[in-house]
KOLPASE-743161 format. One line per field, with one value per residue: residue number from 1; residue in three letters; y, z, x of N, C-alpha, C in turn. Coordinates in nm, 3 decimals, m for minus. Atoms other than C-alpha are relative to their C-alpha. Last residue first. Example, Ala and Ser with C-alpha at 12.3 -4.5 7.8 and 13.67 -1.06 7.14 Angstrom:
nr: (2:1)
rest: (SER:ALA)
n_yy: (m0.119:m0.119)
n_zz: (m0.006:0.000)
n_xx: (m0.082:0.089)
ca_yy: (m0.106:m0.450)
ca_zz: (0.714:0.780)
ca_xx: (1.367:1.230)
c_yy: (0.109:0.120)
c_zz: (0.073:0.000)
c_xx: (m0.077:0.090)
REM end
This chain:
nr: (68:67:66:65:64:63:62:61:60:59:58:57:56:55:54:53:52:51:50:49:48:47:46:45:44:43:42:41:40:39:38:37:36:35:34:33:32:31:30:29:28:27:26:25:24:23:22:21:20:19:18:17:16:15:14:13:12:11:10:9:8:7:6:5:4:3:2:1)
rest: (UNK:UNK:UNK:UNK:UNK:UNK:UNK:UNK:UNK:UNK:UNK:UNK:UNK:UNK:UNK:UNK:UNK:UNK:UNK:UNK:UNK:UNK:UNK:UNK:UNK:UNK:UNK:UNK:UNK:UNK:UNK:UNK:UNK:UNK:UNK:UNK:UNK:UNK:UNK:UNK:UNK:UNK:UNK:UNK:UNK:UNK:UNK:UNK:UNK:UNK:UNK:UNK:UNK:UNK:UNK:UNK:UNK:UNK:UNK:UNK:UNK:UNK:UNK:UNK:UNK:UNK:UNK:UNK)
n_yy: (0.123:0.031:0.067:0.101:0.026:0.127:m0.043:0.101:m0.042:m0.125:m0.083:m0.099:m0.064:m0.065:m0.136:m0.047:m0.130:m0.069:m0.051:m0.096:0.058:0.183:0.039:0.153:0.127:0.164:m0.043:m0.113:m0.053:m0.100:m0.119:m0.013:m0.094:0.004:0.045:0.164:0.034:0.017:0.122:0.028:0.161:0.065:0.110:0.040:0.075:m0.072:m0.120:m0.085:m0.134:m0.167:m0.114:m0.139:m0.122:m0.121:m0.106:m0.117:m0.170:m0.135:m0.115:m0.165:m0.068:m0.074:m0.150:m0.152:m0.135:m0.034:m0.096:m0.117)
n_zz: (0.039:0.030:0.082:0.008:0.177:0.023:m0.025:0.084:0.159:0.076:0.038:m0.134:m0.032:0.094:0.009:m0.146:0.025:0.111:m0.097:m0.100:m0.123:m0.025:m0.096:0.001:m0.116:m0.026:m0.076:0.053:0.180:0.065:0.133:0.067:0.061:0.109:0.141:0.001:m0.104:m0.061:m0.087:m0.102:m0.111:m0.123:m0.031:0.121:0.091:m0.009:0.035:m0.040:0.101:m0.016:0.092:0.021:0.120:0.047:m0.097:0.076:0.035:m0.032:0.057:m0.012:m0.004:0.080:m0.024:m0.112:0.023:m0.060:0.061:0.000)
n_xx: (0.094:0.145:m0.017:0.161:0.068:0.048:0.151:0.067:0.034:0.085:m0.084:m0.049:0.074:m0.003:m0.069:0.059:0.087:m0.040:m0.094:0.106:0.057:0.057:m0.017:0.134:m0.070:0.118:0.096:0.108:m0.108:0.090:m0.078:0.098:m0.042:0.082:m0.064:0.010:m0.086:0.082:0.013:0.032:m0.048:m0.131:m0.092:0.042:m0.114:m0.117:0.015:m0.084:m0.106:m0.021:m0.051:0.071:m0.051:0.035:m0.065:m0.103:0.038:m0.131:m0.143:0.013:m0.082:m0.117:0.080:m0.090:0.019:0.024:m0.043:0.085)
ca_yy: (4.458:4.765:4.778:5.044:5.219:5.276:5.660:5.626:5.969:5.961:5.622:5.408:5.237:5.155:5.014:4.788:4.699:4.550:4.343:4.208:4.113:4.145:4.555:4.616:5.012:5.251:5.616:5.511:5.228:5.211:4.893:4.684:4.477:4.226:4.202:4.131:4.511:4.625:4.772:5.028:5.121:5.425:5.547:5.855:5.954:6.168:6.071:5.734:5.566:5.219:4.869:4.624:4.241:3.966:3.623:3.402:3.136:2.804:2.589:2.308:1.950:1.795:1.544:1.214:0.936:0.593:0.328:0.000)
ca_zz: (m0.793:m0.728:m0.502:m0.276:m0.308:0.074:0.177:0.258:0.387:0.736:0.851:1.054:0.744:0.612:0.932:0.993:0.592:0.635:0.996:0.835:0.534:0.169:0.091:m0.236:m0.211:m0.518:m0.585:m0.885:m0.695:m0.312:m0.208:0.129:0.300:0.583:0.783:1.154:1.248:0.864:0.674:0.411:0.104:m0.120:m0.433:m0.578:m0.224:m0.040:m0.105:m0.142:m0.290:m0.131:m0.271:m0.022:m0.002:0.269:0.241:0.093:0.326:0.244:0.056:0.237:0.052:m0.039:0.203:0.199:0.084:0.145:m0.094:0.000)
ca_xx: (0.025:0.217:0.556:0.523:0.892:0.998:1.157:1.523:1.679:1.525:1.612:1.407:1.253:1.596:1.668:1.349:1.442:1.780:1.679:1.389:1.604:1.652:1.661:1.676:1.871:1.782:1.975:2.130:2.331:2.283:2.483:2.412:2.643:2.552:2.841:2.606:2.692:2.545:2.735:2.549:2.746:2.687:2.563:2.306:2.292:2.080:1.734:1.800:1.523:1.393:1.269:1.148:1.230:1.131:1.249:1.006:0.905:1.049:0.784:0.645:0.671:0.380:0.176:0.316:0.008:0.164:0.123:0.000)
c_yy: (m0.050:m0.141:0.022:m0.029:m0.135:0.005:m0.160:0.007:m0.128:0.062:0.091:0.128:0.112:0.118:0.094:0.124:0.084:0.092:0.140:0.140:0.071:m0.073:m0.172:m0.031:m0.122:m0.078:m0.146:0.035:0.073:0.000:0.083:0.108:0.035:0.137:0.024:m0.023:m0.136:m0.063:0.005:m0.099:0.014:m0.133:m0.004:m0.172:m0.060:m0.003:0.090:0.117:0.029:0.066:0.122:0.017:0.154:0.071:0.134:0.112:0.089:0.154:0.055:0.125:0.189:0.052:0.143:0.126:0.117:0.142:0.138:0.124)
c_zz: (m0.118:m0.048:m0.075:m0.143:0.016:m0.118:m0.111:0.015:m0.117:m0.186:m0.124:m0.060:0.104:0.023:m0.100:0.021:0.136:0.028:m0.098:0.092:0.039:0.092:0.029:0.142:m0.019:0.077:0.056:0.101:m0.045:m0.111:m0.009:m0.061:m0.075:m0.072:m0.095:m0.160:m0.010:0.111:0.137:0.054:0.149:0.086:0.084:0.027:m0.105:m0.107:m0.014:m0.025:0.125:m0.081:0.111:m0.072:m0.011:m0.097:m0.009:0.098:m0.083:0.006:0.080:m0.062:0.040:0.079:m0.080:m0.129:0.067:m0.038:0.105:0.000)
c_xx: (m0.093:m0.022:m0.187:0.020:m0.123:m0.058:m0.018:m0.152:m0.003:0.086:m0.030:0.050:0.006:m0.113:m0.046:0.084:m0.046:m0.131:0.054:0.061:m0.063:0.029:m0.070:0.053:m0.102:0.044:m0.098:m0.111:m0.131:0.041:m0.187:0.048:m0.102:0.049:m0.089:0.107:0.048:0.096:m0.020:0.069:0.001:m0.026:0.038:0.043:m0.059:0.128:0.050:m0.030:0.044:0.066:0.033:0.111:m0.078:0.100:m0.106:0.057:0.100:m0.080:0.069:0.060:m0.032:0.092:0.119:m0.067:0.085:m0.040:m0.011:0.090)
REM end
């Protein structure tokens, strides 16, 4: 008899936000834990919880609402 297993869970997707720089066209966030984060043309991808909780804190990144 054949046993019915139950699919495979996906992996939550990390988080991801967009921000603009409002200061900088380019520069380089590091982070305490190493994480490195590039501004290029003004645009940061932020891809943790720990990335965007700063970005949001900080008064010259403003969050790009993704549309749907």
């Amino acid at each position: 008899m054949a046993k019915d297993n139950p699919p495979a869970a996906m992996p939550a997707a990390a988080p991801v936000a967009k921000f603009l720089d409002t200061r900088f066209r380019s520069r380089v966030i590091v982070f305490p834990n190493g994480d490195v984060l590039r501004v290029l043309s003004g645009e940061a991808i932020a891809r943790s919880a720990a990335q965007i909780e700063y970005l949001d804190a900080h008064p010259d990144f403003k969050r790009v609402e993704e549309r749907g």
